[in-house]
Residue frames as a rotation matrix with the C-alpha (Angstrom) as fourth column:
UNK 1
0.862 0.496 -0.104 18.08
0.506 -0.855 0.116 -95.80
-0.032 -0.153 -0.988 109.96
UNK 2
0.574 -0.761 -0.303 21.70
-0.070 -0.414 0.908 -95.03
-0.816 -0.500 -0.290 110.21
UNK 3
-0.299 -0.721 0.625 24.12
0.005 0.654 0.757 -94.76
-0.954 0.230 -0.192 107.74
UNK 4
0.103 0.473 0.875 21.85
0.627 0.652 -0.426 -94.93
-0.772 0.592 -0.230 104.82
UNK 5
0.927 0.211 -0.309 22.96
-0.078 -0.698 -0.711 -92.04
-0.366 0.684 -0.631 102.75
UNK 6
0.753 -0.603 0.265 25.66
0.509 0.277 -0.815 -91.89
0.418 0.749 0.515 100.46
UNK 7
0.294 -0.606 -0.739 29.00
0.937 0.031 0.347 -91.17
-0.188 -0.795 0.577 101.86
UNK 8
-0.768 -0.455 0.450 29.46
0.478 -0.876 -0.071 -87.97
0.427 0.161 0.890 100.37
UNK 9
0.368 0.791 0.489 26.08
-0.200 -0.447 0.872 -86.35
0.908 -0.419 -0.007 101.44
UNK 10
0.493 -0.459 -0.740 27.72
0.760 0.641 0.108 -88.36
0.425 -0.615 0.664 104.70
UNK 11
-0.245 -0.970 0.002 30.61
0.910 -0.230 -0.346 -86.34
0.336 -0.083 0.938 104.94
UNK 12
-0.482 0.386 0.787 28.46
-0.260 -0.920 0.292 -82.51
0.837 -0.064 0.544 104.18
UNK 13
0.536 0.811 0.236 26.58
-0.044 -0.252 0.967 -83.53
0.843 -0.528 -0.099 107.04
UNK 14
0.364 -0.647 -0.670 29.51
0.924 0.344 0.169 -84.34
0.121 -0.680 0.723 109.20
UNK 15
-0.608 -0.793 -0.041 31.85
0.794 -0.606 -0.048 -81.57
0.014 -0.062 0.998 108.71
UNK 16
-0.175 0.624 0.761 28.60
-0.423 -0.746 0.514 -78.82
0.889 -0.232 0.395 109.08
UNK 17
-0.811 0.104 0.576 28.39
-0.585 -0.098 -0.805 -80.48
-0.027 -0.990 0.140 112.76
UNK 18
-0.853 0.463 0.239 25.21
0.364 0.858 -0.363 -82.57
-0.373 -0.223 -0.901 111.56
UNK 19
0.523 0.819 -0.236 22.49
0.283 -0.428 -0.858 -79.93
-0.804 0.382 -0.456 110.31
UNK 20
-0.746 -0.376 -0.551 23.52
-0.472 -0.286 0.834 -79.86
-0.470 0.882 0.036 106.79
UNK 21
0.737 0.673 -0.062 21.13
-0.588 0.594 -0.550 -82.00
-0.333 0.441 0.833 104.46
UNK 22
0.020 0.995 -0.100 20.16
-0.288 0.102 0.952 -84.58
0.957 0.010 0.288 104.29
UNK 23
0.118 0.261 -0.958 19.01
0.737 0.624 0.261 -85.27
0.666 -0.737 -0.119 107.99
UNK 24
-0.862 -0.506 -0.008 19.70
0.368 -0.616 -0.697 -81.81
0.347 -0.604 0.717 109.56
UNK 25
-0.425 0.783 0.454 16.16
-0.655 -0.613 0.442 -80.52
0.624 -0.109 0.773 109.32
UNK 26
0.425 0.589 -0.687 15.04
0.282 0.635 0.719 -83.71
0.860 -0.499 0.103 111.36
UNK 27
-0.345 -0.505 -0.791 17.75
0.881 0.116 -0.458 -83.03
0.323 -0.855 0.405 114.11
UNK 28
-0.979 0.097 0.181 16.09
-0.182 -0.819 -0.544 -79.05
0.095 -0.565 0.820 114.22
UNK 29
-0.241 0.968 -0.077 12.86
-0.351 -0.013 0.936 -80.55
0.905 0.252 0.342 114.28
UNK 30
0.261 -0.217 -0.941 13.57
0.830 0.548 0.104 -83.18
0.493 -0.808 0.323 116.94
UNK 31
-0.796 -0.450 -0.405 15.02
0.574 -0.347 -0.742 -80.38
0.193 -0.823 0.534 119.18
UNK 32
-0.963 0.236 0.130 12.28
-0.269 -0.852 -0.449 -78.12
0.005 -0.467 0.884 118.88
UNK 33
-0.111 0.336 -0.935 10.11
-0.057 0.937 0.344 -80.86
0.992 0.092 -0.085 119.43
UNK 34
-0.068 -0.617 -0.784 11.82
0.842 0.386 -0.377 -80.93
0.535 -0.685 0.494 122.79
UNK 35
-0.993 -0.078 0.093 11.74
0.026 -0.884 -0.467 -77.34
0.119 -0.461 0.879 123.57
UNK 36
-0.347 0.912 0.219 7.94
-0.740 -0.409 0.534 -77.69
0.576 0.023 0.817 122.91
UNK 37
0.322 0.933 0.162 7.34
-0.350 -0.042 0.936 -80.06
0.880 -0.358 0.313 125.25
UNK 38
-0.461 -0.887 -0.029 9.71
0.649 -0.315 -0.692 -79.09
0.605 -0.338 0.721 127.43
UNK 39
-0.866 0.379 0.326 7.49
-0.166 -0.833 0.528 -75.79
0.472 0.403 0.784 127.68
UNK 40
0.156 0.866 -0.475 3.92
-0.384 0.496 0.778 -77.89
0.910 0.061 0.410 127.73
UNK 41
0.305 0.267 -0.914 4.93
0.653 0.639 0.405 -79.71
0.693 -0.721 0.021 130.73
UNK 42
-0.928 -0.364 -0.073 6.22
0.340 -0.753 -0.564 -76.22
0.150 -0.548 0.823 132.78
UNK 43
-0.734 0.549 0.401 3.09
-0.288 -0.786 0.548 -75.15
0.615 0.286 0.735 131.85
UNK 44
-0.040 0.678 -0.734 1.18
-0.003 0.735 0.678 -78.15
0.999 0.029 -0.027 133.04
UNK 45
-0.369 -0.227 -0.901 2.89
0.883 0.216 -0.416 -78.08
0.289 -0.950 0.121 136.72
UNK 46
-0.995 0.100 0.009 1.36
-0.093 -0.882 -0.463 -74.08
-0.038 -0.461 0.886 136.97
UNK 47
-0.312 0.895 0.320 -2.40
0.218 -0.260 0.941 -74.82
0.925 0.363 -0.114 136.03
UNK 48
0.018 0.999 -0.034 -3.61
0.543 0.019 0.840 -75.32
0.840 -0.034 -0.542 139.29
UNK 49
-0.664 -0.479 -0.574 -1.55
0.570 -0.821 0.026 -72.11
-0.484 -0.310 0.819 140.81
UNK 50
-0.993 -0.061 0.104 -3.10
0.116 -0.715 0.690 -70.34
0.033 0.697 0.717 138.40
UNK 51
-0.271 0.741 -0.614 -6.24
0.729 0.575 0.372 -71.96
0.628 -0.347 -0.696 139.02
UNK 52
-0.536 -0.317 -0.782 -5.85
0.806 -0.469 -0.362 -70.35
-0.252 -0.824 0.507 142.61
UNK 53
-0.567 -0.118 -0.815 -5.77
0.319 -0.944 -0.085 -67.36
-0.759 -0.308 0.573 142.00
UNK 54
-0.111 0.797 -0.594 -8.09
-0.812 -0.417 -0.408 -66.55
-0.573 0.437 0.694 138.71
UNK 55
0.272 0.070 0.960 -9.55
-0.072 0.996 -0.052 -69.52
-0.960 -0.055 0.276 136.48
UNK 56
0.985 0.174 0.005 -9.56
0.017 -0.064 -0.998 -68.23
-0.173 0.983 -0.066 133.42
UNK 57
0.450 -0.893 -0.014 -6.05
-0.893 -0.450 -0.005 -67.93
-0.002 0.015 -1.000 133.91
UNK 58
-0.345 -0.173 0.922 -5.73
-0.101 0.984 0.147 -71.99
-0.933 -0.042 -0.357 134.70
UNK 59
0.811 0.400 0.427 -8.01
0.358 0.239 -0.903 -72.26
-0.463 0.885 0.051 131.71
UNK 60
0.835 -0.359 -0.417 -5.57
-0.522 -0.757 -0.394 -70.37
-0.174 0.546 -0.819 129.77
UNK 61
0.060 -0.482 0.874 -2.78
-0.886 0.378 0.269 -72.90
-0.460 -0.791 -0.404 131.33
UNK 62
-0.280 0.228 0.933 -4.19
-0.325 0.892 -0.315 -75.81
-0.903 -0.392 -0.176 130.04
UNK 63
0.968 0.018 -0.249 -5.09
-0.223 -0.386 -0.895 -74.63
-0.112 0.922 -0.370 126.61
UNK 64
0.681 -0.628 -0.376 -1.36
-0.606 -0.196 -0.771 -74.02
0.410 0.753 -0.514 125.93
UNK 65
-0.447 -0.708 0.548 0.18
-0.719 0.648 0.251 -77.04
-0.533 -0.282 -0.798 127.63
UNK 66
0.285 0.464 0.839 -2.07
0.185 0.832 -0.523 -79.18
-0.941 0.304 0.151 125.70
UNK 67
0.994 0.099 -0.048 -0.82
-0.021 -0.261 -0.965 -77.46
-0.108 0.960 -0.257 122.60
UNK 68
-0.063 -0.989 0.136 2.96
-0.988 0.081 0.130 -77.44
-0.139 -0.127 -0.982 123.43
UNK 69
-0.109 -0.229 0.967 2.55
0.069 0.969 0.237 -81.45
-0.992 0.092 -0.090 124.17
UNK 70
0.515 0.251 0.820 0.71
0.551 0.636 -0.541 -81.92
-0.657 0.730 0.189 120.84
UNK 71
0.808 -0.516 -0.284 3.07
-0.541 -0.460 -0.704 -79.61
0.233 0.723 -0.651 118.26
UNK 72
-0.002 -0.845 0.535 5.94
-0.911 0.222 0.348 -81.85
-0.413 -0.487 -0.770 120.41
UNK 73
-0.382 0.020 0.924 4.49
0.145 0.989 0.038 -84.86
-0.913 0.148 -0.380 118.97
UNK 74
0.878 0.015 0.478 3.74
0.404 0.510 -0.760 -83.98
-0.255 0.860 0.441 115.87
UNK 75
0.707 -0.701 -0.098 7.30
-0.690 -0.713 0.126 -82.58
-0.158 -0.021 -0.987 115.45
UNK 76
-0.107 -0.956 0.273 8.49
-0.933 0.192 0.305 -85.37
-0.344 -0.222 -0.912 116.18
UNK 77
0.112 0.391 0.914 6.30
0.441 0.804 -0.398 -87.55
-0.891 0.447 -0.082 114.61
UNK 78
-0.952 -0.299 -0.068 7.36
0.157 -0.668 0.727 -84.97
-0.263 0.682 0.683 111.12
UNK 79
-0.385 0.735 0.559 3.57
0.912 0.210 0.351 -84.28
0.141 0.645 -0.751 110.80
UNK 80
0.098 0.549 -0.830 3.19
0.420 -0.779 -0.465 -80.70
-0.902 -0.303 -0.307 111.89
UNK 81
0.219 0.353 0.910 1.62
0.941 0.169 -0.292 -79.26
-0.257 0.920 -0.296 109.14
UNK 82
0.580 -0.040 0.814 2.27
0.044 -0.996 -0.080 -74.81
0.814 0.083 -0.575 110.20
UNK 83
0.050 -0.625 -0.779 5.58
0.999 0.036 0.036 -74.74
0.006 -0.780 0.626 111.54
UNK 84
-0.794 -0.436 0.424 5.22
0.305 -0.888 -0.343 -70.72
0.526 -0.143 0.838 111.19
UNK 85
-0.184 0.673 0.717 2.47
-0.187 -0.740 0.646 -70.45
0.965 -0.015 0.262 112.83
UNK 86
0.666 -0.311 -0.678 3.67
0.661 0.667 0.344 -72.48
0.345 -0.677 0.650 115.66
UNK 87
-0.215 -0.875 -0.433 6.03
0.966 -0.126 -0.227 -70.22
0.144 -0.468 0.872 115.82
UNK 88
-0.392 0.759 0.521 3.98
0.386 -0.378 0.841 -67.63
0.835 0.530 -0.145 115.89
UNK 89
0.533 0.788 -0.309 2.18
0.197 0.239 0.951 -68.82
0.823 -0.568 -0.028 118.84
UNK 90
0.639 -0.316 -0.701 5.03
0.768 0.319 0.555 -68.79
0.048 -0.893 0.447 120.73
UNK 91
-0.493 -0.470 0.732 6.14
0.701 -0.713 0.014 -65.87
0.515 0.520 0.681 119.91
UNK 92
-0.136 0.694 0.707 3.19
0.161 -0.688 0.707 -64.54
0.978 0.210 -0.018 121.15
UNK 93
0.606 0.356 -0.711 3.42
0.341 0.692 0.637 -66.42
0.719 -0.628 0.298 123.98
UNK 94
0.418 0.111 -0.902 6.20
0.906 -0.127 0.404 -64.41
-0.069 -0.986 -0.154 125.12
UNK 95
-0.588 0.178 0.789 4.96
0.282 -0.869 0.406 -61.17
0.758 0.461 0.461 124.26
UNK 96
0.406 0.913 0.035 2.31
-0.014 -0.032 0.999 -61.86
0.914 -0.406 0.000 126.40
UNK 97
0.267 -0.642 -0.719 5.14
0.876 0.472 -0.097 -63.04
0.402 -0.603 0.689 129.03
UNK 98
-0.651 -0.753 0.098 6.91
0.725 -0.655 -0.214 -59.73
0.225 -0.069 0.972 128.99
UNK 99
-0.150 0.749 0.646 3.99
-0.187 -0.663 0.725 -57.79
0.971 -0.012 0.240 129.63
UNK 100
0.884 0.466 0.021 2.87
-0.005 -0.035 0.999 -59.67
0.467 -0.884 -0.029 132.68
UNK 101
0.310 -0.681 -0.663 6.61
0.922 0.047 0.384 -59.32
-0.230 -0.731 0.643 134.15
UNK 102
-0.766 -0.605 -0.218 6.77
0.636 -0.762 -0.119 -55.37
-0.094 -0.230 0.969 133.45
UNK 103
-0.920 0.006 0.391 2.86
0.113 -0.953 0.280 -54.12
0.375 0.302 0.876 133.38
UNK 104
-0.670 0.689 0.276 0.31
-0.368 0.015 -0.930 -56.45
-0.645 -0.725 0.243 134.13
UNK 105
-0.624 0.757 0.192 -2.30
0.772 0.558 0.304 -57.70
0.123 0.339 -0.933 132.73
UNK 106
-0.874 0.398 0.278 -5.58
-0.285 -0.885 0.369 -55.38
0.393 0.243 0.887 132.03
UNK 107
0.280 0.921 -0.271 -7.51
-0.605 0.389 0.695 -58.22
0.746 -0.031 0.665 133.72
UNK 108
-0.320 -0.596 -0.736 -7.27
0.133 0.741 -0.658 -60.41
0.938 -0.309 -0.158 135.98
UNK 109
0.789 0.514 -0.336 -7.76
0.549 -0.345 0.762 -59.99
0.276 -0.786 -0.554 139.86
UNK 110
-0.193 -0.761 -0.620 -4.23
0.544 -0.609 0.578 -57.76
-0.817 -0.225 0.531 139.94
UNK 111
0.972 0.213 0.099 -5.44
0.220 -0.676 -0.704 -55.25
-0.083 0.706 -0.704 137.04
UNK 112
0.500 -0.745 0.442 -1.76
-0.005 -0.513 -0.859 -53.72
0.866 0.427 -0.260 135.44
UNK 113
0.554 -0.622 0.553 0.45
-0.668 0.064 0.741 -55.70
-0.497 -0.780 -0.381 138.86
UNK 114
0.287 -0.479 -0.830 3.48
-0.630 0.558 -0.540 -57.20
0.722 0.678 -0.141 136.99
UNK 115
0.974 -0.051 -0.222 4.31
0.139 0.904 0.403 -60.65
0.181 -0.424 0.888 138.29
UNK 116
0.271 -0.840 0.469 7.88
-0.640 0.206 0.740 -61.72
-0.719 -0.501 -0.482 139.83
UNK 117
0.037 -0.529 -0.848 10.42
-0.883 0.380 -0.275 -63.23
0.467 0.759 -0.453 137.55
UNK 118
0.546 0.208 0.812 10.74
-0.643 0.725 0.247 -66.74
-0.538 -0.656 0.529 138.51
UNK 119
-0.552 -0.834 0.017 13.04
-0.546 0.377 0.748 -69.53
-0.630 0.404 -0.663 137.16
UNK 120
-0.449 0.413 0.793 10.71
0.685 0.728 0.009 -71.96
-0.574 0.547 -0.609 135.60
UNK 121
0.728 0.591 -0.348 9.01
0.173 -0.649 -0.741 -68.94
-0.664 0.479 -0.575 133.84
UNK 122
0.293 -0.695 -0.657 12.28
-0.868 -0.481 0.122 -67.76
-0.401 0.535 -0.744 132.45
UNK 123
-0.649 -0.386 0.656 13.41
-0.137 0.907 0.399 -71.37
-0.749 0.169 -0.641 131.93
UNK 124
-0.326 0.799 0.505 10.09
0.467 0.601 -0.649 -71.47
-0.822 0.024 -0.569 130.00
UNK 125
0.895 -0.079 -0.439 10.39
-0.348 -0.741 -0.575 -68.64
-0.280 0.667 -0.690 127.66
UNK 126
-0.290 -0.649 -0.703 13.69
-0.900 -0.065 0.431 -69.52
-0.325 0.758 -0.565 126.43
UNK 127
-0.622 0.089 0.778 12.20
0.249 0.965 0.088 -73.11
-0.743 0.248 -0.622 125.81
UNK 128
0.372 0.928 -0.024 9.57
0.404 -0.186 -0.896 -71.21
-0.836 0.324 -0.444 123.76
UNK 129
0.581 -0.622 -0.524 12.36
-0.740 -0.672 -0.022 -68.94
-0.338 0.401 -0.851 122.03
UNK 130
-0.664 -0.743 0.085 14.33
-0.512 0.533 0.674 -72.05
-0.546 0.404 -0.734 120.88
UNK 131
0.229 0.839 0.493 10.57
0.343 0.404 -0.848 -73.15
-0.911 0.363 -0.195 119.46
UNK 132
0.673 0.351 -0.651 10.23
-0.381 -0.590 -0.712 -69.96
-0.634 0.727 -0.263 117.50
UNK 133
-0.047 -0.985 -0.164 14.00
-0.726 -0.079 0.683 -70.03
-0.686 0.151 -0.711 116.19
UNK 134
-0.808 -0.148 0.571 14.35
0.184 0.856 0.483 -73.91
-0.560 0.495 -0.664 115.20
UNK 135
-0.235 0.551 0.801 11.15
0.585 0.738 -0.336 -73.74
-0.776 0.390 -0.495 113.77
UNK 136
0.729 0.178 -0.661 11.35
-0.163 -0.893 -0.420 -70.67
-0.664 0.414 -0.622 111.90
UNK 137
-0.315 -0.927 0.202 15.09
-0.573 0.356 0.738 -72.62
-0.756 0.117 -0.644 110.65
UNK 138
-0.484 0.241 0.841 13.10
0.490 0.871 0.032 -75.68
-0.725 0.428 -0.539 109.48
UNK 139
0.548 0.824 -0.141 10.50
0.322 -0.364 -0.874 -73.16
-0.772 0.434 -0.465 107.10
UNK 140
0.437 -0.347 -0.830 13.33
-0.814 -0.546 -0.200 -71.93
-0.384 0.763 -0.520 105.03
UNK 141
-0.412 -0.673 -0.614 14.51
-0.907 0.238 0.348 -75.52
-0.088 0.700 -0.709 104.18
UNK 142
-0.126 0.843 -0.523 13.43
-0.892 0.135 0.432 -77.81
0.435 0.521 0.735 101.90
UNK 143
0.294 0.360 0.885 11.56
-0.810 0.585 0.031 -80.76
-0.507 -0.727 0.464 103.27
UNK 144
-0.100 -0.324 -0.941 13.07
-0.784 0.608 -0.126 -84.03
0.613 0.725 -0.315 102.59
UNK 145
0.863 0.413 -0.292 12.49
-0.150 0.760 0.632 -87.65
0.483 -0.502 0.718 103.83
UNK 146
0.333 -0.884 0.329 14.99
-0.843 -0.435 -0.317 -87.44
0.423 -0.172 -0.890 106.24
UNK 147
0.633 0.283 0.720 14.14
-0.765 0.371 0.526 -90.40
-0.118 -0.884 0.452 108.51
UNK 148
0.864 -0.397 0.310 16.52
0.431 0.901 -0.048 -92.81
-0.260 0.175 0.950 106.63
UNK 149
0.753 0.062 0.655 18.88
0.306 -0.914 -0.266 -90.22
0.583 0.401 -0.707 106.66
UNK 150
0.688 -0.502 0.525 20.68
-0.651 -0.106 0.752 -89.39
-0.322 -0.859 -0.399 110.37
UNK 151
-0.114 -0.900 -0.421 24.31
-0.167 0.435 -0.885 -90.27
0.979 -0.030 -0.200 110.21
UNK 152
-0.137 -0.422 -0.896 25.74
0.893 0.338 -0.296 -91.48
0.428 -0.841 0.331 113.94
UNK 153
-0.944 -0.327 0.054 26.69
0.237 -0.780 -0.579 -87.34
0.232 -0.533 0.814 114.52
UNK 154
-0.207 0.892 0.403 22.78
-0.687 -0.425 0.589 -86.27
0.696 -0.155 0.701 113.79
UNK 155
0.267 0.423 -0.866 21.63
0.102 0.881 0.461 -89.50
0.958 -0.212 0.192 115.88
UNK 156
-0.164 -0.788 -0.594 23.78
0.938 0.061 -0.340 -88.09
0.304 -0.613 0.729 118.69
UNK 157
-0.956 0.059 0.288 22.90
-0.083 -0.994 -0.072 -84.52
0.282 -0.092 0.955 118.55
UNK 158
-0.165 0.978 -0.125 19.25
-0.249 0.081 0.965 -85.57
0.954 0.190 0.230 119.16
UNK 159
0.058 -0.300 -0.952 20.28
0.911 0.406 -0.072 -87.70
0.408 -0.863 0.297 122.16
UNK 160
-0.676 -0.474 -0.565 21.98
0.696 -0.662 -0.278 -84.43
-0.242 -0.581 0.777 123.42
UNK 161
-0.867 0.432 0.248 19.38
-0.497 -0.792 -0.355 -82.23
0.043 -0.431 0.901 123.19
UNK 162
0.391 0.799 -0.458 16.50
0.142 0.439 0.887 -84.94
0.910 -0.412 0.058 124.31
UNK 163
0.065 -0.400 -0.914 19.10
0.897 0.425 -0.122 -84.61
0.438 -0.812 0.386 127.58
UNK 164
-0.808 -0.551 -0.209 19.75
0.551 -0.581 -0.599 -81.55
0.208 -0.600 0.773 127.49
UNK 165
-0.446 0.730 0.519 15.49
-0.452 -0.683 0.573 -80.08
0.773 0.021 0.635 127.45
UNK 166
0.418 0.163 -0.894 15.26
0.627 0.660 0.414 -83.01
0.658 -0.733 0.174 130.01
UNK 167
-0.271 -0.413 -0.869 17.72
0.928 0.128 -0.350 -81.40
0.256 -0.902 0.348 132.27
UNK 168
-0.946 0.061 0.320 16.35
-0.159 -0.944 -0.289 -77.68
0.284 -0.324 0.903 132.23
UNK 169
-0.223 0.947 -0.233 13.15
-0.409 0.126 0.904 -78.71
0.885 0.297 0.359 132.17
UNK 170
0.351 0.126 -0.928 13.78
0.636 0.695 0.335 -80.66
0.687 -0.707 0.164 135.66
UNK 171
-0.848 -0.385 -0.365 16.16
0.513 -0.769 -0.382 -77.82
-0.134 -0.511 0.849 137.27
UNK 172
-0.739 0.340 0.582 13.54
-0.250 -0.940 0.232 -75.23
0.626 0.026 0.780 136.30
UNK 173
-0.198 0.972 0.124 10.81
-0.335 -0.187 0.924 -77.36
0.921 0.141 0.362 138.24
UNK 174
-0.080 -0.375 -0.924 13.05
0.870 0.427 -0.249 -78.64
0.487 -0.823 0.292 141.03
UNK 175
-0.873 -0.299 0.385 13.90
0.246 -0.952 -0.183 -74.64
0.421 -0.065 0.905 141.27
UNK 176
-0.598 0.714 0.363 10.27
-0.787 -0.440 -0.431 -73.78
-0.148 -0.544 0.826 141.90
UNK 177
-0.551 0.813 -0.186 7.63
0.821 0.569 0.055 -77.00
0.151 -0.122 -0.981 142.93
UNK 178
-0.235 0.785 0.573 4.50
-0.124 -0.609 0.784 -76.39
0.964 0.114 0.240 142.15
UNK 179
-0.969 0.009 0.246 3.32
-0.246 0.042 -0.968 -75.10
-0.019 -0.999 -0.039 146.31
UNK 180
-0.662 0.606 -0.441 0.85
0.584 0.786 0.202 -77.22
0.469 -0.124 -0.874 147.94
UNK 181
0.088 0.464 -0.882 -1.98
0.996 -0.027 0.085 -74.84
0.016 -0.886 -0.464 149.24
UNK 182
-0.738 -0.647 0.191 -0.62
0.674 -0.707 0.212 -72.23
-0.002 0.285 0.958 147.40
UNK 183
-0.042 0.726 -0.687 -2.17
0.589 -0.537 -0.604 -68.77
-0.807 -0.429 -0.405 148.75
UNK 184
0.148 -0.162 0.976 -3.24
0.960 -0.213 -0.181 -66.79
0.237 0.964 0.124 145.75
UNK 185
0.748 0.306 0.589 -1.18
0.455 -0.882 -0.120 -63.47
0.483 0.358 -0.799 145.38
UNK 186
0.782 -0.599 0.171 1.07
-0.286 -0.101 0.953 -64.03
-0.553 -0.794 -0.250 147.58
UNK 187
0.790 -0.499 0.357 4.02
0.571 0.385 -0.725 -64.46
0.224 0.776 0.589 144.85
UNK 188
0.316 -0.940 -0.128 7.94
0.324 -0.020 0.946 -64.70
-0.892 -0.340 0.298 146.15
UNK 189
0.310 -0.417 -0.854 10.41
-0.763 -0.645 0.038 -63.15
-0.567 0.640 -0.518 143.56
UNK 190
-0.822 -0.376 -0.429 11.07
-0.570 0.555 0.606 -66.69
0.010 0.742 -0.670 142.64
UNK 191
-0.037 0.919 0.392 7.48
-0.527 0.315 -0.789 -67.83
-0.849 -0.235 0.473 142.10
UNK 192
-0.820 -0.008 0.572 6.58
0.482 0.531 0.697 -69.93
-0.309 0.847 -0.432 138.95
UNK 193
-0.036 0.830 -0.557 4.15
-0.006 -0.557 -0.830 -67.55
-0.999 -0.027 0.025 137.63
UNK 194
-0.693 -0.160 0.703 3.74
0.419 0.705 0.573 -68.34
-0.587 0.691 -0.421 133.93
């Protein structure tokens, strides 16, 4: 897997840092891979908060952590088939964010009450925003079999950002555990409110 490209093609991918071709588009796949289920599993620790307090809103929850996991795996399995509309989704996703942290919701049992900012929310939107990005990156270049591809540097850059969507991804949910018993509506300024 390593190694397997000619040493010039070798070199262009070195001296661009690793996301040159060939093997760069795997390393922005692989990351936003990572950001998506990164994302999916923030999402997963709020369902049954959300739950709580309105269902459709848990239902809502669960919907798009099950989609975050599965675009994460096929990312990383290279089989996602609409990487713009993926991005897209998340895009939308926090559109929809920014609303409920400055108007509300038009539904809901708080009608137009914007939510508290919280870390794992914010932690959770830029995981969504490094979705859109990377995958909006990968759409403008051209697909190639990359997998036999990855010098050492790309093979490395992956590593470092499998570590590094690991470590926000833990801070943001150390930052706010999901609360046992959690009273609905009652939401601190650092709530996880998703």
């Amino acid at each position: 897997m390593v190694d397997s490209v000619p040493k010039e093609a070798r070199r262009d991918s070195v001296d661009a840092r690793g996301l040159s071709l060939p093997g760069g588009v795997v390393v922005i796949r692989w990351w936003a891979g990572f950001a998506s289920l990164g994302a999916g599993l923030i999402h997963l620790t709020v369902v049954s908060e959300h739950v709580a307090e309105w269902w459709p809103y848990g239902a809502f929850f669960v919907v798009l952590a099950v989609a975050q996991i599965a675009w994460a795996v096929q990312l990383l399995a290279d089989d996602l088939h609409h990487p713009r509309l993926v991005a897209a989704v998340n895009a939308a996703v926090i559109g929809l964010w920014l609303v409920t942290r400055t108007t509300g919701l038009p539904v809901g049992p708080e009608p137009w009450e914007a939510e508290a900012l919280g870390t794992a929310d914010l932690v959770c939107s830029g995981l969504e925003a490094v979705v859109v990005v990377l995958l909006m990156l990968t759409a403008r270049r051209p697909n190639v079999q990359e997998s036999t591809a990855l010098t050492k540097v790309q093979l490395r850059m992956i590593a470092v950002g499998a570590l590094a969507t690991a470590a926000v991804t833990v801070a943001a949910l150390a930052a706010n555990p999901p609360a046992a018993g959690h009273a609905p509506h009652s939401h601190s300024a650092d709530s996880v409110l998703r």
